[in-house]
Rosetta silent file (secondary structure, phi, psi, omega in degrees, C-alpha in Angstrom):
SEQUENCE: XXXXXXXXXXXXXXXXXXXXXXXXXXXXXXXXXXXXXXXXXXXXXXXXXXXXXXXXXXXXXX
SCORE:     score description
SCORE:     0.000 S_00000001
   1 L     0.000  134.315  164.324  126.373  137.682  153.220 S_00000001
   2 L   -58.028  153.274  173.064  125.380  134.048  152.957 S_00000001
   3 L   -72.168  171.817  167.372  122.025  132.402  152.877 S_00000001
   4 L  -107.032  136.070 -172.948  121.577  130.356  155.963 S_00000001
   5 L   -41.759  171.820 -170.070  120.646  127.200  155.307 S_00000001
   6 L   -91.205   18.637  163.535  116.550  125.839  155.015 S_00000001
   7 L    53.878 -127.441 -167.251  117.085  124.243  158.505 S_00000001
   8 L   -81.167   17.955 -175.726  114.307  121.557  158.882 S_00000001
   9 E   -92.920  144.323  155.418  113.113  121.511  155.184 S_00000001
  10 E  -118.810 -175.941 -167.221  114.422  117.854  153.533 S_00000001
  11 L  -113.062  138.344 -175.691  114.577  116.289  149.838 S_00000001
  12 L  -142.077  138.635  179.981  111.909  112.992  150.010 S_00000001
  13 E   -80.155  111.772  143.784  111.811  110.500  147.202 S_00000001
  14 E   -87.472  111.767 -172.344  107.857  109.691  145.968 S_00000001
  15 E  -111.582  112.662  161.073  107.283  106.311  144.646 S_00000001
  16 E   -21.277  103.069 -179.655  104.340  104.736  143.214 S_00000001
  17 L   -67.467  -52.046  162.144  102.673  102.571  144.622 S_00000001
  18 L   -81.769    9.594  146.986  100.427  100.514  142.128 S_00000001
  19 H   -53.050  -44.826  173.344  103.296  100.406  139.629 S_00000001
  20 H   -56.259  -39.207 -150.940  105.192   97.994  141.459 S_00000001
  21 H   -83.772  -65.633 -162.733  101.865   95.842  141.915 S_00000001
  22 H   -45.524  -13.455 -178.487  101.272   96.152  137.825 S_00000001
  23 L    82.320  -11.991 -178.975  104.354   94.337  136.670 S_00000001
  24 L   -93.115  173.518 -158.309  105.236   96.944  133.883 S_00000001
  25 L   -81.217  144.901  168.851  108.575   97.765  133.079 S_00000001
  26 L    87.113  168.504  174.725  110.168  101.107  134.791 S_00000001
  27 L  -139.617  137.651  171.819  109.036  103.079  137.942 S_00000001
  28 L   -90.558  139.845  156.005  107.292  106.455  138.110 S_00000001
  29 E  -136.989 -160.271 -168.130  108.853  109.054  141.261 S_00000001
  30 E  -163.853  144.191  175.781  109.095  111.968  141.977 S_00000001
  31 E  -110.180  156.098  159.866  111.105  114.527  144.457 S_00000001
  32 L   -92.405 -166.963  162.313  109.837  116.846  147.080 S_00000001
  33 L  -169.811  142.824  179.181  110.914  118.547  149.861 S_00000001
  34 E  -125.061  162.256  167.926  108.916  118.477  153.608 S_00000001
  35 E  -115.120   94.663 -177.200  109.504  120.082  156.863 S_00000001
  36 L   -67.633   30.255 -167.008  110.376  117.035  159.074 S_00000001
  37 L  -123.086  -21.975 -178.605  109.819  119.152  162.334 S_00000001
  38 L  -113.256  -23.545  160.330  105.723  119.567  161.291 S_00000001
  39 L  -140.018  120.804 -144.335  105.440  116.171  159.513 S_00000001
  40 L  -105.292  -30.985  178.613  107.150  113.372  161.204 S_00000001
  41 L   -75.666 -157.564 -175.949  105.422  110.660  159.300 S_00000001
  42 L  -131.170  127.828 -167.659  105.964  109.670  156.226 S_00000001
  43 L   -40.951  148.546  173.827  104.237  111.378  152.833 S_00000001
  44 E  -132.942   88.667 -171.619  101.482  110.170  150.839 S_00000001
  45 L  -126.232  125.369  164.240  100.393  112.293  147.747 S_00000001
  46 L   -71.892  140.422 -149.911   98.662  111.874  144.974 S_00000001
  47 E  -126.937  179.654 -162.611  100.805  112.040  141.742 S_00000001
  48 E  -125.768  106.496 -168.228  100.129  111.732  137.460 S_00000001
  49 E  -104.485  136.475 -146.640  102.065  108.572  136.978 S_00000001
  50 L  -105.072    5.523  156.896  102.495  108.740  132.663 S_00000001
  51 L   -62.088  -39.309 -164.350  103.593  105.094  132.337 S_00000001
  52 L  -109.982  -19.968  148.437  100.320  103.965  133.770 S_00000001
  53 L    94.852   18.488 -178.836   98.289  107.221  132.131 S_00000001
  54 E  -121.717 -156.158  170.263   96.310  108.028  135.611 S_00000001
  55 E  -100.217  162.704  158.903   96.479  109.536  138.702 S_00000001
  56 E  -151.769 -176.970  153.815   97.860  107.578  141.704 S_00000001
  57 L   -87.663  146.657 -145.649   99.186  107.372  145.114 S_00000001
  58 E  -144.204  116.428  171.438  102.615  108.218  145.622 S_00000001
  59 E  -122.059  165.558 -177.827  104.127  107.260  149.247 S_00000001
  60 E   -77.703  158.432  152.709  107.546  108.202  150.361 S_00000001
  61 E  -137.659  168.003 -178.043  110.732  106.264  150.672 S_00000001
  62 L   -39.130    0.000    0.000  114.313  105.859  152.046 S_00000001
């Protein structure tokens, strides 16, 4: 028998946020997956971004 699909889980894109501000070359992201039926907004997490050698925030996008 087949699996049945994961219904209300989706795949979300995580993009740095003070890379873009810094001007260096490249972007760090990163994929996920959410349950858009318990979080309707849109993700924020912090992530290890190795271009820029810290930790950072990571918000979601389109």
């Amino acid at each position: 028998m087949a699996k049945k699909s994961k219904g209300n889980r989706i795949q979300v894109i995580l993009e740095c946020t003070e890379h873009k501000t810094s001007g260096m070359p490249g972007m760090s992201r990163y994929i996920t997956t959410k349950n858009k039926k318990n979080t309707t907004e849109r993700m924020e997490l912090k992530k290890y971004n190795s271009v820029l050698k810290k930790v950072t925030v990571h918000k979601e996008i389109k």
